[in-house]
Backbone as CSV, one residue per row, in Angstrom:
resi,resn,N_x,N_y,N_z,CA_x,CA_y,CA_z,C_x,C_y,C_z
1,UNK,0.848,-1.189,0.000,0.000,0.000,0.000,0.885,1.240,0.000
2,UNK,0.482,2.181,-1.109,1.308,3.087,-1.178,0.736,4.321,0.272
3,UNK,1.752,4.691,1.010,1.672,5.958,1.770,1.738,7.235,1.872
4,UNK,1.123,8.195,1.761,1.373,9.789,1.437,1.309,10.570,2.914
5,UNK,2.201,10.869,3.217,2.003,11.583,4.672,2.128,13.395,3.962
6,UNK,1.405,14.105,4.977,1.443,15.637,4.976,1.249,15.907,6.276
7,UNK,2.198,17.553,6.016,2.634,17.989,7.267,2.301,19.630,6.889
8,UNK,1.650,19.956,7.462,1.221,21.825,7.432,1.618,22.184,8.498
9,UNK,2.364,23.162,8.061,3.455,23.552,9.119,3.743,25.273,9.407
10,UNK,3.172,25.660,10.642,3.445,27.466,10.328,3.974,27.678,11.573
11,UNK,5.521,28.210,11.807,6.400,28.239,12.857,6.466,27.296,13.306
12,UNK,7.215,25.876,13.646,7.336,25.086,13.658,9.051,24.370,14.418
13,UNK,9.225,25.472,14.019,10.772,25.093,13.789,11.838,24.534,15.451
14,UNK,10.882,24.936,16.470,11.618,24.325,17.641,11.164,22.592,17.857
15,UNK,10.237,22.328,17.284,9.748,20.849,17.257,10.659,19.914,16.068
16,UNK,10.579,20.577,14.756,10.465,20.059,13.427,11.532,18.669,13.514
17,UNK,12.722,19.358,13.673,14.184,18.392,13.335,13.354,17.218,14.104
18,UNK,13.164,17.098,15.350,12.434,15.936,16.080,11.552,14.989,15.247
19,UNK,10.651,15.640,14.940,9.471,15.378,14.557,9.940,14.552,12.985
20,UNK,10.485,15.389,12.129,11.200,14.274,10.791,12.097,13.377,11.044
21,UNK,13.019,13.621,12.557,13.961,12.299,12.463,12.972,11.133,13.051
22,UNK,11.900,11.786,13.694,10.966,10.306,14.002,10.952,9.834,12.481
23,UNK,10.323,10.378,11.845,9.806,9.725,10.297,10.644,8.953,9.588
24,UNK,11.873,9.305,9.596,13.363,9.091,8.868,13.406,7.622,9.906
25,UNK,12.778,7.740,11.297,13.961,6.524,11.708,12.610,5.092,11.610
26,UNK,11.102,5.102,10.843,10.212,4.271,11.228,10.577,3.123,10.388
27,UNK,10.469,1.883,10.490,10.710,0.688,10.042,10.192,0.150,8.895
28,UNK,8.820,1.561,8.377,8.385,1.112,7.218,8.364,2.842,7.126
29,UNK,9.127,3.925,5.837,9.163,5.034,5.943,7.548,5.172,4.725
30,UNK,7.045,6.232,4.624,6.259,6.608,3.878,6.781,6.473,2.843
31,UNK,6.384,6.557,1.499,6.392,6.489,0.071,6.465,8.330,-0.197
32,UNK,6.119,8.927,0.544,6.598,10.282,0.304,6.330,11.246,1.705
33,UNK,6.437,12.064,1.821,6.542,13.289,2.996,6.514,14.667,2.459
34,UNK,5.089,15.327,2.179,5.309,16.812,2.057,4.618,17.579,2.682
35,UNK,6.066,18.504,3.297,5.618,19.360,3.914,5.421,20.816,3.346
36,UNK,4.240,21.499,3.671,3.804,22.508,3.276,3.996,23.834,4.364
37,UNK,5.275,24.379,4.246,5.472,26.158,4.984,4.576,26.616,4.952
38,UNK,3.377,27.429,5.679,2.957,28.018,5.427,2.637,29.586,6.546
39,UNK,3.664,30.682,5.615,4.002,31.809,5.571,4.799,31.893,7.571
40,UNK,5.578,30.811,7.746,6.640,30.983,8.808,7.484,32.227,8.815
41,UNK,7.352,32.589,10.034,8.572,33.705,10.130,9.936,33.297,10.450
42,UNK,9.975,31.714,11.124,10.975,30.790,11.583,11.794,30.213,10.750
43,UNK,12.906,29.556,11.803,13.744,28.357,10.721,12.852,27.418,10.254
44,UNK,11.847,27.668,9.875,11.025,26.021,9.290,11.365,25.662,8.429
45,UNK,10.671,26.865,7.567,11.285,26.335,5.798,13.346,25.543,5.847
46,UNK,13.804,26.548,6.054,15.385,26.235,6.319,15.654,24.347,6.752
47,UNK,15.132,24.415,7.958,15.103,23.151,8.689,14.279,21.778,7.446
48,UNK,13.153,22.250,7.129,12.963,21.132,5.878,13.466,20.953,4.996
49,UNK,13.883,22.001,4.549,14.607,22.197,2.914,16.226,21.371,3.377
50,UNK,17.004,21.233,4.504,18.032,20.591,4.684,17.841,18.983,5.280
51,UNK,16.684,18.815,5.384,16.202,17.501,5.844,16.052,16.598,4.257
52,UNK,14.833,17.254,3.641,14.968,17.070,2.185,16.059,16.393,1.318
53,UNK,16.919,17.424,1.510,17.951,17.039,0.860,18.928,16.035,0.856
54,UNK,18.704,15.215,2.095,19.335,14.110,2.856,17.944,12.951,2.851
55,UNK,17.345,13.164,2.038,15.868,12.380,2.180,14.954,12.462,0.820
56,UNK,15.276,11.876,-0.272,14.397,11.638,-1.189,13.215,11.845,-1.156
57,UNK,12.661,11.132,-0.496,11.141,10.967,-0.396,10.613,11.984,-0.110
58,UNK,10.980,12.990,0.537,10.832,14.262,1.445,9.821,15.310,0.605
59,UNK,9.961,15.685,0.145,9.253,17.415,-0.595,8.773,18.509,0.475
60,UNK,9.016,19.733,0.035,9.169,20.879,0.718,8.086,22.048,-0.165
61,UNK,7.214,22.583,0.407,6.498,23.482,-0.273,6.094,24.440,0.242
62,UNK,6.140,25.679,-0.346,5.302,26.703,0.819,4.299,27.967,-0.382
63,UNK,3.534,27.897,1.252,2.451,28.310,0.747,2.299,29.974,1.161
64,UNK,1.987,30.848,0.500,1.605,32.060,0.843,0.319,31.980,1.073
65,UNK,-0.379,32.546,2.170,-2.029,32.810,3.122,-2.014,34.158,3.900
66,UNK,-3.061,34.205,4.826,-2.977,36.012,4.712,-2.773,35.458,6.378
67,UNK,-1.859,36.348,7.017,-1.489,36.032,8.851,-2.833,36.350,9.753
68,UNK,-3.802,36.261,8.854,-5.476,36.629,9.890,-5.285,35.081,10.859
69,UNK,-5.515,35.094,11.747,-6.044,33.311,12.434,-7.204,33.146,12.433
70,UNK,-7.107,31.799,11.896,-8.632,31.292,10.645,-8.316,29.850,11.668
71,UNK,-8.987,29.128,13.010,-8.944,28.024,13.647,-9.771,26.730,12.492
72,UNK,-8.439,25.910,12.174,-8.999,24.857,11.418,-8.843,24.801,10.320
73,UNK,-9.240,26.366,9.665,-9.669,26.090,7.918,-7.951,26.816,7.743
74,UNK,-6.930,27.309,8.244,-5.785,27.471,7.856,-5.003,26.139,7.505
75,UNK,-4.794,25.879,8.682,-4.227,23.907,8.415,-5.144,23.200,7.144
76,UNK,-6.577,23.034,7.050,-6.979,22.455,6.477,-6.669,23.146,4.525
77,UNK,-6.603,24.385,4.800,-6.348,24.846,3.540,-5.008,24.580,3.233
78,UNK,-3.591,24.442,4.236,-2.409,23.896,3.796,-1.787,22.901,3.820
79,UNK,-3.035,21.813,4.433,-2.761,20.152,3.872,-3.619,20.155,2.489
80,UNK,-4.697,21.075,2.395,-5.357,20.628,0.653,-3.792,21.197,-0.425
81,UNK,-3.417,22.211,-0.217,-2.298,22.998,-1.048,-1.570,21.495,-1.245
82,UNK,-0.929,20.744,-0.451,-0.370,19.647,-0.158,-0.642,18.663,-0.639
83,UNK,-2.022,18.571,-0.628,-2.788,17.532,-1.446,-2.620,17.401,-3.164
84,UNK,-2.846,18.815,-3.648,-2.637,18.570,-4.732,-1.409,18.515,-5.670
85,UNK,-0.415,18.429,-4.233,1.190,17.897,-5.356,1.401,16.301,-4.767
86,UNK,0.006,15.243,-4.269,0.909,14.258,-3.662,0.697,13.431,-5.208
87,UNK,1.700,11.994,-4.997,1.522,10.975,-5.768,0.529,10.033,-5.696
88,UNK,0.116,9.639,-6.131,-1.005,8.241,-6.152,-1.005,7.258,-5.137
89,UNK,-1.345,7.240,-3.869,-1.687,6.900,-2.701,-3.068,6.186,-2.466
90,UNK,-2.914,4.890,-1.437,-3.713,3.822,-0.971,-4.033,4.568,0.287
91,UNK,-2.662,4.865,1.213,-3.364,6.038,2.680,-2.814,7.024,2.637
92,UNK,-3.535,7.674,3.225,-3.114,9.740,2.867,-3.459,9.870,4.551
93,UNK,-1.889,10.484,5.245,-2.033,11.158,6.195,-1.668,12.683,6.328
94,UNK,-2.480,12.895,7.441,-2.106,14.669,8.119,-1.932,14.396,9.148
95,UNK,-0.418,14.986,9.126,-0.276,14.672,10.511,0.777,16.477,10.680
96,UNK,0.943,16.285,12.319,1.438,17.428,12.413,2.381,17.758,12.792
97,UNK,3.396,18.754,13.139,5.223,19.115,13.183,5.461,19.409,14.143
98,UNK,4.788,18.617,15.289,4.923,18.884,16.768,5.234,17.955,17.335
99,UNK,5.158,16.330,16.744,5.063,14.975,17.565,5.966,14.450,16.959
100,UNK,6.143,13.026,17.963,7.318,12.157,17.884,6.613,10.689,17.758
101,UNK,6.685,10.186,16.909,6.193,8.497,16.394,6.819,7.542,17.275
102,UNK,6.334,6.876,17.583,7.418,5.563,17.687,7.696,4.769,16.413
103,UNK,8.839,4.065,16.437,9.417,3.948,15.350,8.348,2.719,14.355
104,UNK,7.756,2.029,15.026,7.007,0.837,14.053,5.856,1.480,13.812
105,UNK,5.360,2.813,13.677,4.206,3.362,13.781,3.398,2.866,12.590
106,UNK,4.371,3.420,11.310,3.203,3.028,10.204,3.803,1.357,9.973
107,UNK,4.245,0.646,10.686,4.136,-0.665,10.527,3.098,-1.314,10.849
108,UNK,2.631,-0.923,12.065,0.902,-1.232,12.606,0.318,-0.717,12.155
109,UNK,0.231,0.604,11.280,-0.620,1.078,10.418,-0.978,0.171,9.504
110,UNK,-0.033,-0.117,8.468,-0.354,-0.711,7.233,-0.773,-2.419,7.843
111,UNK,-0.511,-2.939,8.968,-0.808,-3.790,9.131,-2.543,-4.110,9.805
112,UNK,-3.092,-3.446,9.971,-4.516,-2.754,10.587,-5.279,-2.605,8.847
113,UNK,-4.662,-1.723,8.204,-5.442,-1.382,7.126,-5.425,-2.693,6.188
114,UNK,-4.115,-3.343,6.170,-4.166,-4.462,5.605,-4.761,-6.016,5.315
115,UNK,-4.949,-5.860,7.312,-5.953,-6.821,7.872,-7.591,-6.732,7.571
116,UNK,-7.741,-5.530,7.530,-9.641,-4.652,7.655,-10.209,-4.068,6.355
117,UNK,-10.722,-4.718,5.395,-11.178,-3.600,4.653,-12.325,-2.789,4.786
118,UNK,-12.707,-2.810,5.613,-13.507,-1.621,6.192,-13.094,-0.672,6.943
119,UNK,-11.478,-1.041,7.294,-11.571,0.142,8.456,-10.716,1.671,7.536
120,UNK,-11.798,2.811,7.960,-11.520,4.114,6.689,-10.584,4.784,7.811
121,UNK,-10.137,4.940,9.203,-8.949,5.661,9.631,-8.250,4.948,10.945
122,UNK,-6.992,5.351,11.192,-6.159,4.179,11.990,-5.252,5.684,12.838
123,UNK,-5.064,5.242,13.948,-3.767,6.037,14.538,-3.667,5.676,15.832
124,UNK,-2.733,6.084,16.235,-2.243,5.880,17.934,-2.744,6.967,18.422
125,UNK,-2.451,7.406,19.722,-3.180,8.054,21.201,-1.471,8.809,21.281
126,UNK,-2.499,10.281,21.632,-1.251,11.107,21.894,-0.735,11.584,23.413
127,UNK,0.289,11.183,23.619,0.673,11.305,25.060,1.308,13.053,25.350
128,UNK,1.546,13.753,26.198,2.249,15.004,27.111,2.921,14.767,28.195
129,UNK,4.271,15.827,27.763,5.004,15.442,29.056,4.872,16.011,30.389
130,UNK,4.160,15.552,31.224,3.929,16.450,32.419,5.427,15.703,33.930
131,UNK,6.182,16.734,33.911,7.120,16.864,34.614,8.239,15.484,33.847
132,UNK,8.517,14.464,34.477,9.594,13.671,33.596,8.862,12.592,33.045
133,UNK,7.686,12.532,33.396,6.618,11.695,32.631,6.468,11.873,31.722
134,UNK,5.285,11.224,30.604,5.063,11.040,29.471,3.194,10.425,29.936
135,UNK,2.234,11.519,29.885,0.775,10.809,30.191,-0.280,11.013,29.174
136,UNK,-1.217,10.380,29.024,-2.200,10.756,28.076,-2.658,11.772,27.812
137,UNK,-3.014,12.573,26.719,-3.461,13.977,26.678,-4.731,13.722,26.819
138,UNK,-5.341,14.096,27.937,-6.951,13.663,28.431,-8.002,14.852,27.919
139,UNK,-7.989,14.807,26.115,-9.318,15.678,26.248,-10.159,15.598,25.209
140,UNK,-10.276,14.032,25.387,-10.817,13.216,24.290,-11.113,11.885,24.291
141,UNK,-11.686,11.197,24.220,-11.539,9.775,24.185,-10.577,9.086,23.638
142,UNK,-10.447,8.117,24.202,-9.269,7.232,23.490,-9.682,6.634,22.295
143,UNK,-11.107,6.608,22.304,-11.278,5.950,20.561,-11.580,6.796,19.182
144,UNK,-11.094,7.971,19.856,-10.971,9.156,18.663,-9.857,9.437,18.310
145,UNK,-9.659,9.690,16.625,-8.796,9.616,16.193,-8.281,11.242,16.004
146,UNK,-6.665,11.577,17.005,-6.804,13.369,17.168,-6.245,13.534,15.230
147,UNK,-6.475,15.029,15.790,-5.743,15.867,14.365,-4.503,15.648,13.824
148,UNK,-3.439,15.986,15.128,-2.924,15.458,14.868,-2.184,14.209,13.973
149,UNK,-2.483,12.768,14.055,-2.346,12.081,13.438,-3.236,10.892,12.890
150,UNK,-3.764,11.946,11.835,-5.010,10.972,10.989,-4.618,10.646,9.770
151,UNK,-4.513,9.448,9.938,-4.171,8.232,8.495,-5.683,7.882,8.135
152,UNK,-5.826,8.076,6.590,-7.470,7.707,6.252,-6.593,6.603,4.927
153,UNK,-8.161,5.600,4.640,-7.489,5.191,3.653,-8.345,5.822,2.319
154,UNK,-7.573,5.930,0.969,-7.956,6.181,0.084,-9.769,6.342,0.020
155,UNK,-10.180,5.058,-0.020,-11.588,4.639,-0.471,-12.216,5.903,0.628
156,UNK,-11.654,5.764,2.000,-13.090,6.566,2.914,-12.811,8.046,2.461
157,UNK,-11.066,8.509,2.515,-11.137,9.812,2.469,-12.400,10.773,0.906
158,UNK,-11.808,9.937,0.309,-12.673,10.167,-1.293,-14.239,10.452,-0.919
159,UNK,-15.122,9.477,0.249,-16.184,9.066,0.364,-16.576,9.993,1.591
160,UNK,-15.803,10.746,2.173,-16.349,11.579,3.099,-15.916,13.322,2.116
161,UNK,-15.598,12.943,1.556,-15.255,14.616,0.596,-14.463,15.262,0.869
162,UNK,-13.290,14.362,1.294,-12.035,15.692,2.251,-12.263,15.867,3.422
163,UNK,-11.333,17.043,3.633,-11.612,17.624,5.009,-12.188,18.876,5.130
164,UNK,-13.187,19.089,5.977,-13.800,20.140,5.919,-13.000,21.678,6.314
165,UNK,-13.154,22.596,5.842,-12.570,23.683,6.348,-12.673,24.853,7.394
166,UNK,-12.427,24.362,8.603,-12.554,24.612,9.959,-12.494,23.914,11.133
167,UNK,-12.809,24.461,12.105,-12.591,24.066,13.214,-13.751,22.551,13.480
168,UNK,-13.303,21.961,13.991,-14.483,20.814,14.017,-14.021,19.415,12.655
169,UNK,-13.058,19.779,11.964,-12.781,19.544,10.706,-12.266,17.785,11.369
170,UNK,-11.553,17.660,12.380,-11.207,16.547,13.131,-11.951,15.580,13.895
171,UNK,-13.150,15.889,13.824,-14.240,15.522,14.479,-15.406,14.908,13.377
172,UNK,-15.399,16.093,12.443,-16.616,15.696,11.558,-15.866,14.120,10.847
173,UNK,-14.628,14.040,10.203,-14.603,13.784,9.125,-14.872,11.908,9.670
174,UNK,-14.291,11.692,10.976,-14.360,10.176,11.913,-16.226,10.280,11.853
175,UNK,-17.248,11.170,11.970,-18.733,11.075,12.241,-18.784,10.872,10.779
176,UNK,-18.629,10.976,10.026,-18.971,10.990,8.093,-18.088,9.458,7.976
177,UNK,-17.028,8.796,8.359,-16.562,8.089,7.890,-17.459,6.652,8.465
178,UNK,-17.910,6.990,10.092,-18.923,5.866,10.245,-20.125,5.911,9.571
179,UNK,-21.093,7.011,9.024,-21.928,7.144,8.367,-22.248,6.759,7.028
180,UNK,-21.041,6.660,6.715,-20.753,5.647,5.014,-20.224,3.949,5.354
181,UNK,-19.952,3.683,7.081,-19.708,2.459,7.048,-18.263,2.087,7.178
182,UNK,-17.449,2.706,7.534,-16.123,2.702,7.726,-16.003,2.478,9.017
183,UNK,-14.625,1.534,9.188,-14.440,1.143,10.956,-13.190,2.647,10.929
184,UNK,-12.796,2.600,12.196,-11.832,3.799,12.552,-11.627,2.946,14.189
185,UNK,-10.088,2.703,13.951,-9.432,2.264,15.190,-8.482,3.044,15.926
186,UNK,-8.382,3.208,17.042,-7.269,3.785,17.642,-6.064,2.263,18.020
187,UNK,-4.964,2.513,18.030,-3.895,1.761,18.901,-3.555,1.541,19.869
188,UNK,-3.984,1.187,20.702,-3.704,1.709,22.482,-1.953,1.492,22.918
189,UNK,-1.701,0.716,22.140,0.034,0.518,22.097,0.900,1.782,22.006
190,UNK,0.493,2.202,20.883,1.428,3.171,19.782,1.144,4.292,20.863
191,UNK,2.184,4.896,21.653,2.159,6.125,21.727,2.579,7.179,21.162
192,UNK,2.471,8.470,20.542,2.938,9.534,20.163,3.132,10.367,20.971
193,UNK,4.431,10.713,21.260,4.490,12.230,21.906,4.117,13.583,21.111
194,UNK,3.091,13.850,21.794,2.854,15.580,21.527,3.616,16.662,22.432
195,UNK,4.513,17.308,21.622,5.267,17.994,22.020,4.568,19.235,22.731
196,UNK,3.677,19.341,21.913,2.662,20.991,22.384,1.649,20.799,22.528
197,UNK,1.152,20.768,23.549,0.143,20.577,23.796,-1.441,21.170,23.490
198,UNK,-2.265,20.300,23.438,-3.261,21.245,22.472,-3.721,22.341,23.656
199,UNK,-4.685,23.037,22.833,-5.035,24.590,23.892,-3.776,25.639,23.662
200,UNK,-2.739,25.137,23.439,-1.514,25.916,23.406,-2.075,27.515,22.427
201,UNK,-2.002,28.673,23.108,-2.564,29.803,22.807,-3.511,30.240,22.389
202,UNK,-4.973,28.928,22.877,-6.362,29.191,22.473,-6.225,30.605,22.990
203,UNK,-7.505,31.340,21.617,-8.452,32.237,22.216,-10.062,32.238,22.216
204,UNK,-10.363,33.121,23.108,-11.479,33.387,22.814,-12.584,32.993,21.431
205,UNK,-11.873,33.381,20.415,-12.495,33.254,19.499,-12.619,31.390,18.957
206,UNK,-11.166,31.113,19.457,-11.140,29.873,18.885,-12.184,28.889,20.129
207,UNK,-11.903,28.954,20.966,-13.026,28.540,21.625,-14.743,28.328,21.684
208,UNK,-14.971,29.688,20.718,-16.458,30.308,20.330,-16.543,29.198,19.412
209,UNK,-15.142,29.010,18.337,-15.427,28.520,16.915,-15.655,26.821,17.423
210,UNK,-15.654,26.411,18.216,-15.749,24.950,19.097,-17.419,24.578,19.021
211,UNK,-17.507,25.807,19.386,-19.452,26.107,19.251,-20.032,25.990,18.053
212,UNK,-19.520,27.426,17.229,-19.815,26.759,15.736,-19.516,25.384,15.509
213,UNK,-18.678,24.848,15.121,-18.393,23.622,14.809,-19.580,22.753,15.402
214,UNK,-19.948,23.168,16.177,-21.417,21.808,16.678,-22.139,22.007,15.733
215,UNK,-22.647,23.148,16.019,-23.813,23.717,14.581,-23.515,23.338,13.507
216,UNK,-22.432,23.358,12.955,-22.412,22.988,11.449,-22.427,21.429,11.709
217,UNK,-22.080,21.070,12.419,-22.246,19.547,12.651,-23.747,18.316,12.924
218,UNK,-24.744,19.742,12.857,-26.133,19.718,13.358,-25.779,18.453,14.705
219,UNK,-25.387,19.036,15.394,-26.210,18.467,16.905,-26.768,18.827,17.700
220,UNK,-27.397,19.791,17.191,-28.659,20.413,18.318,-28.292,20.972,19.289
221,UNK,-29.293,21.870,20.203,-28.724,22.707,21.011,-28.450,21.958,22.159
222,UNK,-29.347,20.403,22.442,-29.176,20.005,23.866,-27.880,19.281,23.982
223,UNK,-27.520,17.856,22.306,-26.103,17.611,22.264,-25.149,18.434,22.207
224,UNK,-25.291,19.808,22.500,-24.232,21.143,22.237,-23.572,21.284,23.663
225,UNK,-24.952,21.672,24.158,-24.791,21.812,25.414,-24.013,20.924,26.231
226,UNK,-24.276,19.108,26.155,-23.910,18.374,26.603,-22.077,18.172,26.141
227,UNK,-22.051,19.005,25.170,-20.852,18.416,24.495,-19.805,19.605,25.091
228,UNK,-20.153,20.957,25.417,-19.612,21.748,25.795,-19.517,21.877,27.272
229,UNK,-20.386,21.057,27.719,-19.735,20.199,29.863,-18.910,19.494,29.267
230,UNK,-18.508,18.849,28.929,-17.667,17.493,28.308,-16.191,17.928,28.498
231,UNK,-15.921,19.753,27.191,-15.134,19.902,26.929,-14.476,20.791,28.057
232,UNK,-15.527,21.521,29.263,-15.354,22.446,29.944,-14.087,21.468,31.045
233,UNK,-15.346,20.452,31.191,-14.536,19.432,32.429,-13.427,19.081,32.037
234,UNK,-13.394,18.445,30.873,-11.675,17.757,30.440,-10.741,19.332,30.655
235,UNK,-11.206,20.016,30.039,-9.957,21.476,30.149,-10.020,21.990,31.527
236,UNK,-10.839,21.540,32.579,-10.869,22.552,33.329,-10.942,23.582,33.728
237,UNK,-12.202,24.336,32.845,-12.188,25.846,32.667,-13.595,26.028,32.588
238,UNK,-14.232,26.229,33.525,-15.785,26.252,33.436,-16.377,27.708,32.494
239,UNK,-15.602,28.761,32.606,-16.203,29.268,31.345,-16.149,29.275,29.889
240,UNK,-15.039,27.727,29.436,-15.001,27.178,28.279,-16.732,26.952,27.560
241,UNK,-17.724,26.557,28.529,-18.741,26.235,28.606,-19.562,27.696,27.790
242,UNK,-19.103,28.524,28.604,-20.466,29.352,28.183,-19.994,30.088,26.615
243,UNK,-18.720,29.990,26.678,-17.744,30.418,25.285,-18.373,29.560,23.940
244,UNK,-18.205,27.877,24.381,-18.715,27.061,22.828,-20.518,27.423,22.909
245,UNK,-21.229,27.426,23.865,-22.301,28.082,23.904,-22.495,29.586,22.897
246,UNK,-22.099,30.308,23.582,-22.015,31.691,22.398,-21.344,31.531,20.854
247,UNK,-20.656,30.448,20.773,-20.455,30.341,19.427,-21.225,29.464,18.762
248,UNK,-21.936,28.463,19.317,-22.966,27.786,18.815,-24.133,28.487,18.212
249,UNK,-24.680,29.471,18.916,-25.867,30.567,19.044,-25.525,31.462,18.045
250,UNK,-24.359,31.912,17.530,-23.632,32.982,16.779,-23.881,32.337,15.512
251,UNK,-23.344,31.221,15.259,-23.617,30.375,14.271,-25.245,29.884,13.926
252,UNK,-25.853,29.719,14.500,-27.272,29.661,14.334,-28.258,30.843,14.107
253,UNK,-27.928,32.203,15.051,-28.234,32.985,14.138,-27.788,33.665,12.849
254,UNK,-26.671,33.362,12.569,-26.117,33.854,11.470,-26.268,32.534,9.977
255,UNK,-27.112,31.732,10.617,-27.330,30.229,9.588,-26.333,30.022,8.758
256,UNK,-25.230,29.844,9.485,-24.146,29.414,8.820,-23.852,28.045,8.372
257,UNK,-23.409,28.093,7.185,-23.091,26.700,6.263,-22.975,25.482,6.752
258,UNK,-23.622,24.608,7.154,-23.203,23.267,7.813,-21.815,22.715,7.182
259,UNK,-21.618,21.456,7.943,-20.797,20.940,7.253,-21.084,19.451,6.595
260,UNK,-22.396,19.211,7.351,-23.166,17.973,7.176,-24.219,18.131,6.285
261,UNK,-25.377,17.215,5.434,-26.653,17.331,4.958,-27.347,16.753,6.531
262,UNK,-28.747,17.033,5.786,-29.860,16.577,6.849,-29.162,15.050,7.720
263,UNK,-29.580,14.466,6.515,-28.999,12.781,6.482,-28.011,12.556,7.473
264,UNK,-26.713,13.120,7.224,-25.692,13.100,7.607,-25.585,13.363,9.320
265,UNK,-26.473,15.012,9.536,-26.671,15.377,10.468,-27.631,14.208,11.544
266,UNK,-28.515,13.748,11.182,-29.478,12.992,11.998,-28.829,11.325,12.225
267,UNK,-27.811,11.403,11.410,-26.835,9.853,11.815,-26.286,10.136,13.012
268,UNK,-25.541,11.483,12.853,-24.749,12.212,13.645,-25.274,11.850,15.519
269,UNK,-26.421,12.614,15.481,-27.109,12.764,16.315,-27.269,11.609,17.324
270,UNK,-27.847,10.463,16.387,-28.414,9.183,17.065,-27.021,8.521,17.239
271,UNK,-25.722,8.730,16.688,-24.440,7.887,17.027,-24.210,8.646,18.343
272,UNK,-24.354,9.517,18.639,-24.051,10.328,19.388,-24.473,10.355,21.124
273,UNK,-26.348,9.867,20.940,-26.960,9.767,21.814,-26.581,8.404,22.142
274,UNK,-26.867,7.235,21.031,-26.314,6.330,21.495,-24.908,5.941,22.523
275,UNK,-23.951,6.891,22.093,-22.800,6.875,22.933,-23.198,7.570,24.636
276,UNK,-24.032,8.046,24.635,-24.117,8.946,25.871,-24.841,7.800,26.552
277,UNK,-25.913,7.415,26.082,-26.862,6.152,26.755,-26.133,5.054,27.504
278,UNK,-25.153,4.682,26.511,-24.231,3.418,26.550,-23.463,3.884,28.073
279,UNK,-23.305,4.690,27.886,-22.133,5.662,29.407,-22.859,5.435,30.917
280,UNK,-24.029,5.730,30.416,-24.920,6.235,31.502,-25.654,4.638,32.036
281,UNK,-25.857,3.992,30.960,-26.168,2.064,31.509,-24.817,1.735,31.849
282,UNK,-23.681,1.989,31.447,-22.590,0.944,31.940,-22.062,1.861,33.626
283,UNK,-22.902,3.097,34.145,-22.280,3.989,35.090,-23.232,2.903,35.957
């Protein structure tokens, strides 16, 4: 199975060297690696362009975008830029210039996708270093697959339409991939170190856009609600709560673009409740 990894990358450059010698040192390397600059003020570009060059497979690209912060649809617009210089690929990942693989990573990859033909995305669980430890980044389930590092295979990515452009973009595309019938596994083995931890310089706004993202996701105001205790508790920030709230509401009066159809939306919903039910009989 051929492999296409992408990397969107904007300031980057105190992680990067890390983050490609993971790639350089895995036991089965990708079939290609491109990374996409996009408009760094840092050594990034520098740091890839000399990695590259010691690395075939590698490619280096950069992208000019405007320095507004756009949560979601920036990355998502400079893995598509990315997209359209890869080669002819079986799995297409995005992954990101902050983490460290373990070295057999895409060996259990291709061996998962190889085993399953149903299953449309595969990845490991991302760990943080809190003091000389190494612990789970707790703000998510373990059977969700983060942004970070999402391997889709060909058939689902095609069948869910990409990635959507915005915030929520990591979320929708695993709810669309079960909705067409695709399995999606996590690894409980494979750890990844995340170097930076997510939240790392949320604002306000990006927080609001957490809200939107429900809305376009049609889950209603009560799964909104429920979903924004969820996120308050894991972060520990009880006015995270009233923040994805006001951006939910912002988005609804302003009837902004879903990202789902009806269809899509009302799968959404009932996978959704179902998961909450399941919680609440096994409590």
């Amino acid at each position: 199975m051929k492999l296409s990894v992408i990397i969107p990358a904007h300031n980057e450059g105190e992680h990067l060297q890390d983050c490609l010698n993971a790639f350089a040192s895995q036991t089965h390397k990708p079939d290609e690696l491109i990374l996409v600059d996009d408009n760094s003020t840092d050594n990034t570009f520098k740091i890839a362009t000399e990695f590259a060059k010691k690395n075939p497979w590698v490619k280096v690209l950069q992208r000019k975008s405007t320095n507004a912060h756009n949560p979601g649809k920036k990355v998502v617009d400079t893995f598509n830029f990315g997209l359209k210089h890869v080669s002819d690929y079986d799995l297409i990942g995005k992954f990101d210039a902050d983490i460290i693989l373990p070295s057999n990573y895409f060996d259990v990859m291709l061996n998962h996708f190889q085993s399953n033909w149903k299953l449309g995305m595969c990845s490991g669980l991302l760990y943080v270093r809190k003091e000389s430890n190494w612990i789970y980044e707790n703000i998510s389930d373990k059977n969700h697959i983060r942004g970070p590092i999402k391997l889709y295979h060909k058939a689902c990515f095609k069948k869910i339409g990409g990635l959507r452009p915005g915030v929520g973009w990591d979320t929708v595309d695993e709810l669309l991939a079960k909705y067409h019938g695709f399995e999606t596994i996590t690894v409980k083995s494979l750890e990844v170190k995340h170097l930076r931890p997510t939240g790392h310089g949320y604002t306000t706004q990006k927080r609001q856009s957490k809200g939107e993202a429900l809305y376009k996701m049609r889950y209603g105001i009560v799964l909104a609600k429920l979903a924004a205790l969820k996120m308050a508790w894991q972060a520990g920030n009880p006015w995270l709560y009233h923040q994805v709230i006001v951006g939910y509401l912002k988005a609804f009066f302003k009837q902004q673009q879903r990202y789902v159809s009806r269809d899509e939306g009302a799968f959404i919903r009932k996978y959704r409740w179902n998961g909450i039910l399941k919680k609440v009989s096994a409590s």
